[in-house]
N, C-alpha and C positions, 0 to 999 in steps of 0.2 A: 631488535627483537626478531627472532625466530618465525616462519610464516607457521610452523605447527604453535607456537607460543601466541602467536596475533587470532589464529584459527578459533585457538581454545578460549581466549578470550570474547569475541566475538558468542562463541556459542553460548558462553556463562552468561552472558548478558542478553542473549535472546532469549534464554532459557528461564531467567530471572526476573519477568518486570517488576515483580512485586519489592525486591529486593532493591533495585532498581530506584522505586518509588520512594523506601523507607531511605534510600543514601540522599536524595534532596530536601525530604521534608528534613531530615536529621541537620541539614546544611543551612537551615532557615529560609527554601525556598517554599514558593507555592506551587502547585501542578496544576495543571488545569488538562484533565481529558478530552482528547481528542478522536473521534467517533469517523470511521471513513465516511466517504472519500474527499478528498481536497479540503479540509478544514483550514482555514489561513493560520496557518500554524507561524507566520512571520509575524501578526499580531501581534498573537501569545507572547512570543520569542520577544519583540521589542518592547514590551510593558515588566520586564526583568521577572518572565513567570517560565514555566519548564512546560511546554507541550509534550505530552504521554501518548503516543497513540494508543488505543484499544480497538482490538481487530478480534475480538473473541478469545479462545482455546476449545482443543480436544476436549467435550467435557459431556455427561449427561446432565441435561434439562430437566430440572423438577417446578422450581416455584416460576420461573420464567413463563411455564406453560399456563398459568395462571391469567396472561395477559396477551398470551397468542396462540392462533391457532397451531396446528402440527406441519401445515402448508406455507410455510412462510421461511424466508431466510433462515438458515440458522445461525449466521451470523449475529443478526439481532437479537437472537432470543439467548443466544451463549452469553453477547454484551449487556443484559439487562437480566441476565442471571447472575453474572458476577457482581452487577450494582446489589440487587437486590440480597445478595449473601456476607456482602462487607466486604468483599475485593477488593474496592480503590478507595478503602476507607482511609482520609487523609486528605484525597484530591477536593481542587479549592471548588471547581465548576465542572461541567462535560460540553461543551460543543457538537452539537452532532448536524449534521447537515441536511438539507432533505431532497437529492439527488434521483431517489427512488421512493416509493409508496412506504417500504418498506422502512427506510428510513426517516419516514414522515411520523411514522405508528410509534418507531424506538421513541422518538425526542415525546411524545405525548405520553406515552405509555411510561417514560422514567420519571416524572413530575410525580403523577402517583407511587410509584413502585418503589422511587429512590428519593423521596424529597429532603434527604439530607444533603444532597449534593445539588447546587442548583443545575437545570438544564438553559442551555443560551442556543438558542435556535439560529443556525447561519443560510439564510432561504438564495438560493440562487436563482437566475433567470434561466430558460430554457434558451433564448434567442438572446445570446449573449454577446455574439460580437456586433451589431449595431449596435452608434452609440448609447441609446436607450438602453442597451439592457445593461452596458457598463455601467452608465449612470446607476442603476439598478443595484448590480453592483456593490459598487461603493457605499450606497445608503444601504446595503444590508449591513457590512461591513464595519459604517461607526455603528449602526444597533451592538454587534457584535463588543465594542470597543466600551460602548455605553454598560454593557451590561455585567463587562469585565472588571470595568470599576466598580460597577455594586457590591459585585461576588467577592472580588479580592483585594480592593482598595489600591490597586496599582493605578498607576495614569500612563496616559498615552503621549506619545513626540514623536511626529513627524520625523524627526530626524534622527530620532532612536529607529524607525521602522524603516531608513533609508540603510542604516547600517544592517538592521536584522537582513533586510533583502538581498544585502550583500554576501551577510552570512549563508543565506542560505540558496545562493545563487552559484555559490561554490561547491557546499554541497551537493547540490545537481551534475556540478563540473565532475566532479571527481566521481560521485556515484555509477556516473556516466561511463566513465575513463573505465572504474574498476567492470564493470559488466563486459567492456573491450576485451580487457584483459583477459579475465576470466575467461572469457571465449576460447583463447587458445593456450591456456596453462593448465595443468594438473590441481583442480582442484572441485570436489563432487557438489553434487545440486544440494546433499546437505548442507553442504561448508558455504555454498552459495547463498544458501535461504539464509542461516544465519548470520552473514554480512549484512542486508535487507535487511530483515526483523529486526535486527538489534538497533537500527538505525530512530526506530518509534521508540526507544525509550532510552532515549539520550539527547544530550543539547546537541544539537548539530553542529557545533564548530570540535566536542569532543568526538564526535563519531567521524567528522573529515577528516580528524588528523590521525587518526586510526587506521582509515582507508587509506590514506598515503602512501604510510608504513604497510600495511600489503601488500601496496599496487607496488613500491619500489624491491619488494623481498620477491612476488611473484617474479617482476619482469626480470631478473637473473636466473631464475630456472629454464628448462629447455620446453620447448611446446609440447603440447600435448596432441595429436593429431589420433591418435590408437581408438577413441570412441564412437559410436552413432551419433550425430549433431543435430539437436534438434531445437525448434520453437516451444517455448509455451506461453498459453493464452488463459484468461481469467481472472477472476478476482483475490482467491487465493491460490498459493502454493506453498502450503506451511504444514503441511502432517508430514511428521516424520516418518511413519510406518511407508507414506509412499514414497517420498522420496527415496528411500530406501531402494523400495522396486526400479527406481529410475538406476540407480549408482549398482544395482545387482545385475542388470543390463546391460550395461555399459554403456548407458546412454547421456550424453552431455548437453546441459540445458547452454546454448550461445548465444541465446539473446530471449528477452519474454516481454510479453503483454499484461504484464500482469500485474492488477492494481494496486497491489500491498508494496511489487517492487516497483520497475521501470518506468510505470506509468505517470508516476509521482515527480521523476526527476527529468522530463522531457522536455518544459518549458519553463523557463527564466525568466523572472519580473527583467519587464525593461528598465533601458535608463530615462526616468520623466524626471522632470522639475519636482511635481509633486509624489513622494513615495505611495500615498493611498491611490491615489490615479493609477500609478502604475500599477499596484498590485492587484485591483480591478482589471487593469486591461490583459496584465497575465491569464486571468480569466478565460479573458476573452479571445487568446490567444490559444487556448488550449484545443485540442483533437483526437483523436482516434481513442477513444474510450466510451464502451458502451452507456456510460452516463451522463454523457454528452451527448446532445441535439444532432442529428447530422441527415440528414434526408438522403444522402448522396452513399451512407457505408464506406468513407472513406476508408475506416480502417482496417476493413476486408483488404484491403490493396496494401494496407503499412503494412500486416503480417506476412502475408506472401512476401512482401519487398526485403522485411526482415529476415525473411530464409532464406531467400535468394544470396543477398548481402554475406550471409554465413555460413552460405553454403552447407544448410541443415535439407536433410534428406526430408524432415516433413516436418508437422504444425500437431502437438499436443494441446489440446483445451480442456482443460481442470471447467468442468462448469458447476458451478456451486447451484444446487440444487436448491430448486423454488424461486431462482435467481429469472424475474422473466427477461430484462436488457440484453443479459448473455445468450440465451435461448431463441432470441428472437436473430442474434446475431451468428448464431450458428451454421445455418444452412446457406449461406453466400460464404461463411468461409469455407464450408465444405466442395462447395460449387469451384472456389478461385483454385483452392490448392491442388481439385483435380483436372484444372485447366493448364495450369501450370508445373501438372506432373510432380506434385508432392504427397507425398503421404500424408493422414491424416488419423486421426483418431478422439473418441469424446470421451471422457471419464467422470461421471459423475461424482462428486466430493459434497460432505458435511463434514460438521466440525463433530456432528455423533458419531461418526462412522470411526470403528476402530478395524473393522475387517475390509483390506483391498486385495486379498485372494483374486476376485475375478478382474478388478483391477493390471492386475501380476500376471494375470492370462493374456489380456488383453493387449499390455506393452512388451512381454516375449513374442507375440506373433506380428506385431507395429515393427517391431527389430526384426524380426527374420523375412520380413515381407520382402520379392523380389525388387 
């Protein structure tokens, strides 16, 4: 298949989750929602159910605001607006995690707002990599397992979820692989995001073998070196109106922080005896994500390293507004990348916002900056 034919596909299905949704329930599966960030979506995967992620949409907020104030993520309130309007009407349960306040409020606030869909709360530890909090952990984790068999009557095996983690340890591999790639071929931060996003709403052994076929169509074209090369950092990067401003620029995203994409495929459950162990200590294995514990800002220093690596002229951060983890992480990275002689720049993003006019100001003067 054709890299414009794999492209287009790719976008239909980022485009479509609803469509998406209706191709497996039609199939005799179950869905179970998945609510950012880090939801053990290998669970899901190994009890023969279909993890969906939901990350919002571009959308105004009407009944949602009924349950939150106007100060708050809008990611939340976009996700608990779609519950509440029949969006993921079909889906078996929702997962949501509570990594942030913000995400503590979703999973309470959908119990009322959406009680056709059950909520299954997945509580993590803040001090997760001593033992303890694996421990931790894991017992949230059978909760999670326990609760999945309420909602959807599936059962759990250990060695169904030794296989999931394989599956989706590959996944990582390749998603990995294709961001490489991507780095130095002809293809725009839209055609980029839509590789990402389509990846939440597919089984993940049909979206690896998707990315393959990319990765082996890209890597016969010639590099692409003609662009501005740059980082991006945040939680999302999914409005098309700015992407757009990026690819009118000429600007190339080679590598990003960014939780919807790269962030997701950075760590690999190890190889243990026991699969739940290990996918606990994946956990615990995880870093440089502002919703993660870190007293040190490690991953002030992965972004910089990330630029450096790709030799990206500077570090764009999408910071999703209301977002306090990201905000609070801002000013050390502004600090590192002018220690380190890169450009930098903040743009503030919601999932309301449909005008980035000053946006579009903002990344024409980031590109012609000496």
């Amino acid at each position: 298949m054709a890299i414009d034919e794999l492209l287009a596909q790719f976008h239909e299905i980022a485009t479509s989750p609803r469509k998406q949704l209706d191709k497996y329930l039609a199939q005799g599966k179950k869905v179970v929602a998945c609510a950012p960030v880090y939801t053990p979506e290998e669970i899901i995967h190994s009890m023969g159910l279909v993890p969906m992620g939901v990350w919002g949409a571009e959308m105004e907020v009407n009944e949602a605001k009924k349950y939150y104030p106007a100060f708050i993520c809008s990611i939340m309130q976009v996700v608990l607006e779609l519950g509440v309007t029949g969006q993921y009407k079909g889906v078996s349960a929702i997962v949501i995690p509570s990594l942030c306040d913000s995400l503590k409020s979703l999973g309470q606030n959908w119990k009322y707002a959406v009680p056709d869909i059950p909520f299954i709360p997945m509580t993590y530890p803040q001090n997760r990599k001593p033992a303890y909090g694996v421990k931790y952990t894991k017992a949230m984790y059978e909760r999670v397992i326990s609760d999945l068999q309420t909602a959807t009557g599936a059962q759990f095996s250990g060695v169904a979820l030794a296989n999931s983690n394989r599956v989706y340890n590959e996944h990582n591999a390749v998603m990995r692989e294709f961001a490489e790639v991507a780095a130095d071929h002809a293809i725009t931060a839209a055609q980029r995001n839509d590789v990402f996003k389509s990846a939440w709403f597919m089984l993940k052994e049909e979206h690896t073998a998707l990315v393959k076929q990319l990765i082996e169509e890209m890597k016969k074209t010639p590099k692409d070196e003609s662009k501005v090369r740059v980082v991006v950092s945040g939680i999302l990067a999914d409005s098309p109106n700015l992407l757009q401003i990026f690819d009118k620029n000429g600007l190339k995203i080679v590598a990003d922080d960014v939780a919807q994409e790269s962030r997701q495929y950075r760590t690999d459950v190890p190889d243990m005896e026991n699969s739940l162990d290990a996918l606990a200590q994946k956990f615990a294995d995880m870093d440089n994500c502002t919703l993660l514990y870190d007293r040190d800002k490690k991953r002030v220093g992965y972004i910089v390293d990330q630029a450096k690596k790709h030799n990206a002229v500077g570090v764009i951060v999408l910071m999703t507004k209301f977002c306090d983890p990201e905000e609070f992480d801002y000013v050390p990275i502004k600090r590192a990348c002018e220690a380190a002689g890169l450009r930098h720049l903040n743009i503030e993003v919601d999932c309301q916002m449909v005008n980035y006019e000053q946006a579009g100001t903002m990344i024409q003067a980031f590109k012609e900056m000496a």
